[in-house]
C-alpha positions as CSV (number, residue, x, y, z in Angstrom):
1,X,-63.0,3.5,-104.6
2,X,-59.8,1.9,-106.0
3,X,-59.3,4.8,-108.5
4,X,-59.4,7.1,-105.8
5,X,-57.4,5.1,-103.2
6,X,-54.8,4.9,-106.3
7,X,-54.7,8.6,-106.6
8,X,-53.9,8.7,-103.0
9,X,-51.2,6.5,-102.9
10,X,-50.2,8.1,-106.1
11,X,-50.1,11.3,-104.3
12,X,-48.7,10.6,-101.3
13,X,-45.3,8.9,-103.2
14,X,-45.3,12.3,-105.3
15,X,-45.3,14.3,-101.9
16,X,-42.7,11.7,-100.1
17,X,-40.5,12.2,-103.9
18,X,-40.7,15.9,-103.7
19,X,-39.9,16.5,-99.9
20,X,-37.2,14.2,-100.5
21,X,-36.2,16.3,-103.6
22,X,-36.2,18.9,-101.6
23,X,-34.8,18.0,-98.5
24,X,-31.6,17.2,-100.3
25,X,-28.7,14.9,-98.5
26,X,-27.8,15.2,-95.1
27,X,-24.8,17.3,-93.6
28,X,-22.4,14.2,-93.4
29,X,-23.9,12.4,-96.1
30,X,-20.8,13.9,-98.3
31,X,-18.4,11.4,-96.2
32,X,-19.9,8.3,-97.7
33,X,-18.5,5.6,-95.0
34,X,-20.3,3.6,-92.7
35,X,-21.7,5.2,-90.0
36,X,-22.1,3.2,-86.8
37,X,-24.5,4.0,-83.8
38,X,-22.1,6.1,-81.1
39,X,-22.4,3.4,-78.6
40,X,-20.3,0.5,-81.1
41,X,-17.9,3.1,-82.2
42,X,-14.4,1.7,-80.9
43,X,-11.7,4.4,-82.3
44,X,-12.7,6.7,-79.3
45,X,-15.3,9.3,-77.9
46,X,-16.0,12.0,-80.4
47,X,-18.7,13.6,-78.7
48,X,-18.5,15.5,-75.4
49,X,-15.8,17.3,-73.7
50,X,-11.8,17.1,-74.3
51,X,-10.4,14.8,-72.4
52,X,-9.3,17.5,-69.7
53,X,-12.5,17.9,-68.6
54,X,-13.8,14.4,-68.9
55,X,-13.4,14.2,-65.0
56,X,-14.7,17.6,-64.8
57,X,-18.4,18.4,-63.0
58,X,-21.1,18.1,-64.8
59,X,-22.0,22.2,-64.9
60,X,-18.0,22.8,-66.1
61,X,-18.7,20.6,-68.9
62,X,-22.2,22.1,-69.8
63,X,-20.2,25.5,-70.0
64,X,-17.8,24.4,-72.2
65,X,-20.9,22.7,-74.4
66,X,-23.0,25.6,-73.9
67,X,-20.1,27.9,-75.6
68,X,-18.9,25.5,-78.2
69,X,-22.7,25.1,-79.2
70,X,-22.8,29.5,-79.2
71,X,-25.8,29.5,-76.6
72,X,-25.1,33.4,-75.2
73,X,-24.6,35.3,-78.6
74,X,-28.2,34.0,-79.8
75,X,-29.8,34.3,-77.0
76,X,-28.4,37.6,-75.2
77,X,-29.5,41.2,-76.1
78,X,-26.4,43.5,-76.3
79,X,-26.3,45.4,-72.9
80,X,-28.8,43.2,-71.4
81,X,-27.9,39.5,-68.6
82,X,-26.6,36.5,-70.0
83,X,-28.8,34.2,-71.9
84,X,-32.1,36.5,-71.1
85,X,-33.1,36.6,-74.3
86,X,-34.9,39.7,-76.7
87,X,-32.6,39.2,-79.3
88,X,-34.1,40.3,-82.8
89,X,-33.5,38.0,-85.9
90,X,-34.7,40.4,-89.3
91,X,-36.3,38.1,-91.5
92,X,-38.0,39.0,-95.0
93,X,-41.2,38.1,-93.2
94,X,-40.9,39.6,-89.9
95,X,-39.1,39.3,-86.6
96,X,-38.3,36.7,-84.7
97,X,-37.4,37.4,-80.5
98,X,-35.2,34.8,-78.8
99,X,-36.0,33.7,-76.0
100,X,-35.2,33.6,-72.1
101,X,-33.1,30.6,-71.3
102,X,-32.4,31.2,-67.9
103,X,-34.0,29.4,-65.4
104,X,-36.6,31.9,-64.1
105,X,-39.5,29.8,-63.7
106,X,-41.9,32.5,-65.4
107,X,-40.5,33.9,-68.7
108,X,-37.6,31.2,-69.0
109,X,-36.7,27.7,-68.6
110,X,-37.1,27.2,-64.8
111,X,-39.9,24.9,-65.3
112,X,-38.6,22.5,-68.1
113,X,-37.8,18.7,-67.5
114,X,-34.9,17.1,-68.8
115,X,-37.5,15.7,-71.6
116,X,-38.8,19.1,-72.2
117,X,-35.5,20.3,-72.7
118,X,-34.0,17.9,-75.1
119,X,-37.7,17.8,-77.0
120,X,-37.0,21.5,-77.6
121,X,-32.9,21.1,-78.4
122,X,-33.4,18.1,-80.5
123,X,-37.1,18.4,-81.5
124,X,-37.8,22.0,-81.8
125,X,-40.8,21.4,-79.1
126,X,-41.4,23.4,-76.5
127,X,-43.2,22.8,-73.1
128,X,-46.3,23.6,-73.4
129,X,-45.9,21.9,-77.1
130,X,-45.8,25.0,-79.7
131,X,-43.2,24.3,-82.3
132,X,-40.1,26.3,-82.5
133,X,-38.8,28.2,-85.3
134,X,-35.9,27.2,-86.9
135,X,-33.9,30.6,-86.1
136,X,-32.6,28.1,-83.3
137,X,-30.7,25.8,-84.9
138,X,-32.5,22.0,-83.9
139,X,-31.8,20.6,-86.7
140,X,-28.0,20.8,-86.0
141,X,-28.5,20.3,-82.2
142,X,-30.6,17.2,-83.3
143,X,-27.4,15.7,-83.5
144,X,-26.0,16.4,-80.2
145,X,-26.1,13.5,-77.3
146,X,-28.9,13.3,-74.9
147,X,-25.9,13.4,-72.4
148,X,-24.4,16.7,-73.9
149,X,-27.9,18.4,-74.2
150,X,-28.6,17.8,-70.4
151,X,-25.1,19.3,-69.3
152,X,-25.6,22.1,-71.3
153,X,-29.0,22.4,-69.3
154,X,-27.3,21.7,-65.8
155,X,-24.8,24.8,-66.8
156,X,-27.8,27.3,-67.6
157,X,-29.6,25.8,-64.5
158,X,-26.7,27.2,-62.7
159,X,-26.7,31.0,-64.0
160,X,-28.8,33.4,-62.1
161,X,-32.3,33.5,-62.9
162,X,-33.6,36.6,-64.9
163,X,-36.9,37.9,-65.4
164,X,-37.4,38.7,-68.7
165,X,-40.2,38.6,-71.2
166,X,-39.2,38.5,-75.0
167,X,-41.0,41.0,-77.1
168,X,-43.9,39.0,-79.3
169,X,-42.7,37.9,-82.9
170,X,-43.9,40.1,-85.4
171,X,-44.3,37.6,-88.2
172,X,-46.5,37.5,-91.5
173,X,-49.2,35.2,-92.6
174,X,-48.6,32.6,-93.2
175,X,-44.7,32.6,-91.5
176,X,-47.2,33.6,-87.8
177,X,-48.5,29.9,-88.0
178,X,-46.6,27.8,-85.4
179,X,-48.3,24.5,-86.4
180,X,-46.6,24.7,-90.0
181,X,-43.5,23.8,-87.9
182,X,-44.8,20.2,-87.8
183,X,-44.9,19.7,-91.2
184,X,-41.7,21.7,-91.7
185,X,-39.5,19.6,-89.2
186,X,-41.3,16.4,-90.3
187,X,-39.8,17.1,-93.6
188,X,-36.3,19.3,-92.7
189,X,-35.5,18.0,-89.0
190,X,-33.3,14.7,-89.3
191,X,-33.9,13.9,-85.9
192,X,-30.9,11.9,-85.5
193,X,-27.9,11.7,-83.3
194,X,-24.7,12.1,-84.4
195,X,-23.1,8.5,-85.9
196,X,-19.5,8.5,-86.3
197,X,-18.2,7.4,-89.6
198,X,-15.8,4.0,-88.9
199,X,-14.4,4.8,-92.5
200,X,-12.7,8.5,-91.0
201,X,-10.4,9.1,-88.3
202,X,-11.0,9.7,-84.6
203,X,-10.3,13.9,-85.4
204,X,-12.3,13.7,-88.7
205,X,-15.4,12.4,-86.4
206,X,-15.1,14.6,-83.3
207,X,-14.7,17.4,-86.3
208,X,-17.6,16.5,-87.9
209,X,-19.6,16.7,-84.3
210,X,-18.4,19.8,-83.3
211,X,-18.9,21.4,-86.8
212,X,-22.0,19.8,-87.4
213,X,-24.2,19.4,-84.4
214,X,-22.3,21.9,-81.7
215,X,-21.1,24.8,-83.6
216,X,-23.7,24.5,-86.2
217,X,-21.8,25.9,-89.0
218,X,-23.7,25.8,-91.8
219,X,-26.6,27.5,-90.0
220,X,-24.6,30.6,-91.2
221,X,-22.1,29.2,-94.6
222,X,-24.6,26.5,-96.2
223,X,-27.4,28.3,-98.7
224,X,-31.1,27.7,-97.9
225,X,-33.4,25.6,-100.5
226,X,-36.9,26.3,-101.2
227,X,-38.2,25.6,-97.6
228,X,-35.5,27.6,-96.0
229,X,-33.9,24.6,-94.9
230,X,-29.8,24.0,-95.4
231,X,-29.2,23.1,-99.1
232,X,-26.9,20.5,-98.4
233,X,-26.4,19.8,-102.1
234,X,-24.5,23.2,-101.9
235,X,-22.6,22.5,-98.2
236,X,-20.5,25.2,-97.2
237,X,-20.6,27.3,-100.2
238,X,-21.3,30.9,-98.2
239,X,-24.7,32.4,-97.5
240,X,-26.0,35.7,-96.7
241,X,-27.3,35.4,-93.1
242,X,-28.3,38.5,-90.9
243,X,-27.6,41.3,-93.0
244,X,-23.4,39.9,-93.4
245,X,-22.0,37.5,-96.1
246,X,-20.7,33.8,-94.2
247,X,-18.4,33.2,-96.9
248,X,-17.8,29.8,-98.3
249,X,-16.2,27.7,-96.3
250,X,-15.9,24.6,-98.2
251,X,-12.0,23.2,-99.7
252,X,-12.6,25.2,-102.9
253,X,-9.2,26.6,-103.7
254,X,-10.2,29.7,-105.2
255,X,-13.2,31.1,-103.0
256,X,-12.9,28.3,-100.0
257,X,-10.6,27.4,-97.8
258,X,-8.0,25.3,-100.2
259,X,-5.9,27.5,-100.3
260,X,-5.7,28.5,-96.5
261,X,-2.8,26.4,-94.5
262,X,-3.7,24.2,-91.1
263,X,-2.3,27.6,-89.7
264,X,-4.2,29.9,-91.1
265,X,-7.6,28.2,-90.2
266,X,-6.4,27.3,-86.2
267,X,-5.3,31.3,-86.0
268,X,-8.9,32.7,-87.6
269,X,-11.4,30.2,-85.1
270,X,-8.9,30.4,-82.5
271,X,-7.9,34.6,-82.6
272,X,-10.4,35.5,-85.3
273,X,-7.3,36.5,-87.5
274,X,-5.8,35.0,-90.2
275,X,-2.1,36.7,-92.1
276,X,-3.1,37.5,-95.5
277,X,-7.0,36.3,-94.6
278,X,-8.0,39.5,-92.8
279,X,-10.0,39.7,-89.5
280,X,-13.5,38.2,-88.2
281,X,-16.4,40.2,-88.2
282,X,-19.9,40.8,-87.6
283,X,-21.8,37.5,-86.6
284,X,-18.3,35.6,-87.2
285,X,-16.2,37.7,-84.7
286,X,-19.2,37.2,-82.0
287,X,-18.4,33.3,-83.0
288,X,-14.8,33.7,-82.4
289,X,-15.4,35.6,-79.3
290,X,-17.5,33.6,-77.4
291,X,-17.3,30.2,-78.6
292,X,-13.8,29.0,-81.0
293,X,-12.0,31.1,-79.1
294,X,-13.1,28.8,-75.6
295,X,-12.2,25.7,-78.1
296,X,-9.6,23.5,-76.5
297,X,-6.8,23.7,-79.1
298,X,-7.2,20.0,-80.3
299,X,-10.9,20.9,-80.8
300,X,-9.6,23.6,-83.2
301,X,-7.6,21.2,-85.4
302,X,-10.7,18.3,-85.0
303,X,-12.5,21.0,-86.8
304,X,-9.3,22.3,-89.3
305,X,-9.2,18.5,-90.0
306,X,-13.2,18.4,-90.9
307,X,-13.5,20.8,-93.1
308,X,-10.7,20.0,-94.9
309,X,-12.7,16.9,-96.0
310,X,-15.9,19.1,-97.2
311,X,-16.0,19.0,-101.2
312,X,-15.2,22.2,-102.8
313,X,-17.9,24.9,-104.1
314,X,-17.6,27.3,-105.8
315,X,-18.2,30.8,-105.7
316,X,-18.8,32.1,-109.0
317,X,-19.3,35.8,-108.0
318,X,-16.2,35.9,-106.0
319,X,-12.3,36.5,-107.8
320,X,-10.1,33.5,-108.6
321,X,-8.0,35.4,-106.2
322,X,-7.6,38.0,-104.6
323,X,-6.5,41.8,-105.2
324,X,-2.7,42.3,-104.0
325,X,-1.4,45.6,-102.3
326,X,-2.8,49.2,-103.4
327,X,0.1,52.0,-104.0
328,X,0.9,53.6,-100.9
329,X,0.1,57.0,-102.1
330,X,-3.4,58.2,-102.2
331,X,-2.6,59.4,-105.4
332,X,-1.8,56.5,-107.2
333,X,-4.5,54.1,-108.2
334,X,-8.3,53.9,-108.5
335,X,-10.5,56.4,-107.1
336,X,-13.9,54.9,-108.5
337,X,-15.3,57.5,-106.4
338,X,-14.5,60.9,-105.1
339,X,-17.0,61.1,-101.9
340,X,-15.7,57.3,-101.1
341,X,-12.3,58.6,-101.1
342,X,-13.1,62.1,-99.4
343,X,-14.7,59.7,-96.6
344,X,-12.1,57.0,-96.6
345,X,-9.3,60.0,-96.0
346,X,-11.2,61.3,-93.3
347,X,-12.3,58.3,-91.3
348,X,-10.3,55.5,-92.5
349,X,-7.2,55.6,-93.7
350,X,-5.7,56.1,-90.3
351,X,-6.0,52.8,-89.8
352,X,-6.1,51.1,-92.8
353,X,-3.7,52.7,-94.6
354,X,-3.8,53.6,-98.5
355,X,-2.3,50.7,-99.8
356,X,-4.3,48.4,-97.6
357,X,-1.8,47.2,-94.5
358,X,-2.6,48.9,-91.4
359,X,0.2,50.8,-90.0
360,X,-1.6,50.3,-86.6
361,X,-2.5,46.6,-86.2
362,X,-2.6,43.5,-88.3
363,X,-5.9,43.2,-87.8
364,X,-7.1,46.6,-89.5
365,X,-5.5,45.0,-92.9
366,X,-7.8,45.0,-95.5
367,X,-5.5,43.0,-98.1
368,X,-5.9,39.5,-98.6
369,X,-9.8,40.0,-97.2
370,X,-13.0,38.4,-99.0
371,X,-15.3,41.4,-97.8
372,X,-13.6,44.1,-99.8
373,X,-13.1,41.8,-102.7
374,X,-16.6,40.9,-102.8
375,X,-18.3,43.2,-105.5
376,X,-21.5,42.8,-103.4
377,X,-20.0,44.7,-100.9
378,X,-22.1,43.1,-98.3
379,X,-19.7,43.2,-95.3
380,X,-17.8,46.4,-96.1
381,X,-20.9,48.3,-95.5
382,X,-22.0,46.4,-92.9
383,X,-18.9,46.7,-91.1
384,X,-19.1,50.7,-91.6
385,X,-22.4,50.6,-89.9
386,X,-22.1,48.0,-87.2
387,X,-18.4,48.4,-86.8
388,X,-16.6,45.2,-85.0
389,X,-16.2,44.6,-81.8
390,X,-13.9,42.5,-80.4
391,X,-12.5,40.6,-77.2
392,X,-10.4,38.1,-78.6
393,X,-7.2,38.0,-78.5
394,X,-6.8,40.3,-75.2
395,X,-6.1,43.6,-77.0
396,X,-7.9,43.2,-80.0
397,X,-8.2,46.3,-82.1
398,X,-12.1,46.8,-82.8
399,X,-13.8,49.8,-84.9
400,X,-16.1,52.3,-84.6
401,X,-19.7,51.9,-86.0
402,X,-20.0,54.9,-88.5
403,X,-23.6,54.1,-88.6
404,X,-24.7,57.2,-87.2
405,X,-22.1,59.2,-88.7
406,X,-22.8,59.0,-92.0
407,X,-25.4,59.1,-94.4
408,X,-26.6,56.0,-96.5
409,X,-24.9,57.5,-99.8
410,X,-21.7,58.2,-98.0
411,X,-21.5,54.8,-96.4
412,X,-22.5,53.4,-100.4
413,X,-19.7,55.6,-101.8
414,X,-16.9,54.9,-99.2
415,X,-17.5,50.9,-99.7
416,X,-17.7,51.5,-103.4
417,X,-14.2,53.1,-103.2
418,X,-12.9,50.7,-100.7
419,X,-13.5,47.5,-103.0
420,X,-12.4,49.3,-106.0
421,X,-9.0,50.3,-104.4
422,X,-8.1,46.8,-102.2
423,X,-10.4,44.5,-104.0
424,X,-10.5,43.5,-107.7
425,X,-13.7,45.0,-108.5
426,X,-15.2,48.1,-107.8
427,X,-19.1,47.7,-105.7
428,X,-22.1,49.9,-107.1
429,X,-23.8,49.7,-103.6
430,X,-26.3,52.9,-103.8
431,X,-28.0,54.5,-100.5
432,X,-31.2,52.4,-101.3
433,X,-28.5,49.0,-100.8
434,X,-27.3,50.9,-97.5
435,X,-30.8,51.3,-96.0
436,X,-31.7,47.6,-96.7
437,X,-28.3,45.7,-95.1
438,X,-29.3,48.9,-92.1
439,X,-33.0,47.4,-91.8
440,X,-31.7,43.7,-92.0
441,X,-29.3,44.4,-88.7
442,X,-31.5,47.1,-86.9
443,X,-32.4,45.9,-83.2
């Protein structure tokens, strides 16, 4: 009996070692500092609303919660009501629906307590107990305030009530078991809530809460580990995340954000455009459309201010820097390949120019950009497919999709000739590629 109760203890410090292992630090365990409970922190209130809408009612500041935390994008079908849910998240193993968050009392959240709803924003626990999968981001809303959770819930309590069922998941064995969510949170979830850090300023802290447990950043920018849980060992250093590259974010001065001014960053969250940076995209433009864009402007610079503090990573597959301006002429330069320039002339170029600086809109520049320097390609195709669609600023130029339009070897061979002329090295997507990044963003 003592052998085996040895080889029980024995294992269960190997398991504990190995989860922890694992696990990795936490998001703000970079900081160092001393971290205080929110209720003894003196320097001011870095959770909640800006302080113009401290007096505000308590469904105003749930909206502007609800936004800064990106409720709608998630959780909103394109063409279908706010917040009703049916959005489908392409996984390796399956699909993932999300769900109906408004408060219809049959296929939504009509029937939730406050308990229920912070067990399932904090927790990843539903109502009726299943376990949530981490497509919605608990363990960064873990860190939220019981206060902001419940105003967020008071704002969706006030939006009309839609009947809507989610299509069922379509998951593998053994990613279809809910009940593995138990052990996973046990292990991944911190279930904490956020602690500022007495050692940084008042804008480092409400930063770090905005970036961390609101708009959830590294979701998206922060690499998974082996239990597809944020590899926190690599913060910030770009991921690929629903078909599109989030590129790294950290204050690496080659492939991060060193090298972008205070500017530069308040202009790309704030308008989704940066000078010399290029234009937001994708899952990043619906960001910036519907949630940094609604940032009060010292929110913008509490988050400029945080990341500027995130230790740099780098990105060994991107450039040191990037390509400058292409000739002007089509003639002049590289023409990797003829099809991807036959394409380019026919769909593109109107836009984008040859040399790479829209004559139409500083937005449509495609110098200066990560996604046609990235000889992945990733986004360039992507953005040929999906096109971008934009609302922010009023006027925004948006593009086409050209999904439809052309074939999966056409697509490959524009993007191929697109980061060989404005990037510094030329992609080798082939129409294979093309149909995967297609099947990762289908509805």
């Amino acid at each position: 009996m003592r052998i085996l109760g040895s080889l029980v203890v024995i294992a269960i410090v190997v398991a504990g070692l190995g989860a922890w292992i694992i696990r990795g630090p936490g998001p703000l365990d970079f900081a160092g500092g001393s971290k205080v409970a929110l209720a003894d922190y003196r320097a001011g209130k870095p959770t909640g609303v800006p302080a113009r809408l401290e007096k505000a009612s308590l469904v105003e500041r749930g909206e502007y919660l609800a936004k800064a935390a990106d409720c709608m994008v998630c959780h909103t079908k394109p063409g279908e009501k706010d917040y009703s849910g049916g959005l489908a998240f392409k996984l390796p193993f399956g699909t993932l629906y999300s769900t109906n968050i408004t408060p219809d009392k049959d296929t939504g959240i009509g029937n939730y307590s406050d308990q229920d709803f912070l067990n399932a924003v904090q927790h990843g626990k539903r109502r009726d107990g299943a376990r949530l999968y981490p497509a919605m981001p608990y363990t960064s809303y873990t860190f939220m305030t019981d206060e902001d959770v419940l105003a967020v819930k008071a704002y969706l309590f006030s939006q009309p009530a839609v009947r809507a069922k989610a299509p069922d998941n379509t998951l593998s064995f053994p990613f279809n078991q809910r009940w593995a969510m138990i052990v996973w949170s046990a292990v991944f979830n911190p279930d904490t809530r956020f602690m500022p850090d007495t050692s940084k300023s008042p804008e480092w802290n409400r930063g770090a809460y905005l970036a961390e447990a609101l708009a959830h950043c590294g979701e998206c920018h922060t690499p998974r580990n082996l239990g597809f849980a944020l590899d926190n060992r690599k913060k910030f250093a770009g991921a690929i995340t629903a078909g599109w590259r989030a590129f790294n974010i950290s204050s690496d001065k080659a492939t991060g954000l060193g090298n972008w001014s205070d500017q530069d960053l308040i202009s790309y969250l704030s308008l989704g455009h940066a000078p010399g940076h290029g234009s937001a995209s994708g899952p990043m433009g619906e960001a910036v459309d519907h949630s940094f864009s609604q940032f009060a402007p010292e929110d913008i610079r509490s988050i400029v201010a945080y990341l500027r503090s995130v230790p740099p990573q780098p990105s060994p597959d991107l450039p040191a820097t990037t390509a400058p301006v292409a000739p002007a002429s089509h003639r002049d330069g590289v023409t990797a390949d003829a099809r991807g320039k036959k394409v380019f002339a026919s769909a593109c170029a109107s836009c984008h120019g040859w040399s790479g600086e829209s004559p139409v809109s500083p937005m449509a520049t495609l110098t200066g950009t990560w996604a046609v320097n990235d000889p992945a390609a990733t986004n360039v195709a992507q953005i040929v497919i999906s096109g971008t669609r934009r609302h922010t600023p009023d006027g925004a130029l948006s593009m086409p999709a050209f999904g439809n339009a052309y074939t999966d070897d056409e697509i490959a061979a524009v993007a191929n000739y697109v980061t060989a002329r404005f990037g510094t090295k030329g992609s080798k997507l082939t129409a294979k590629d093309v149909a995967e990044l297609r099947e990762q963003t289908a509805e």
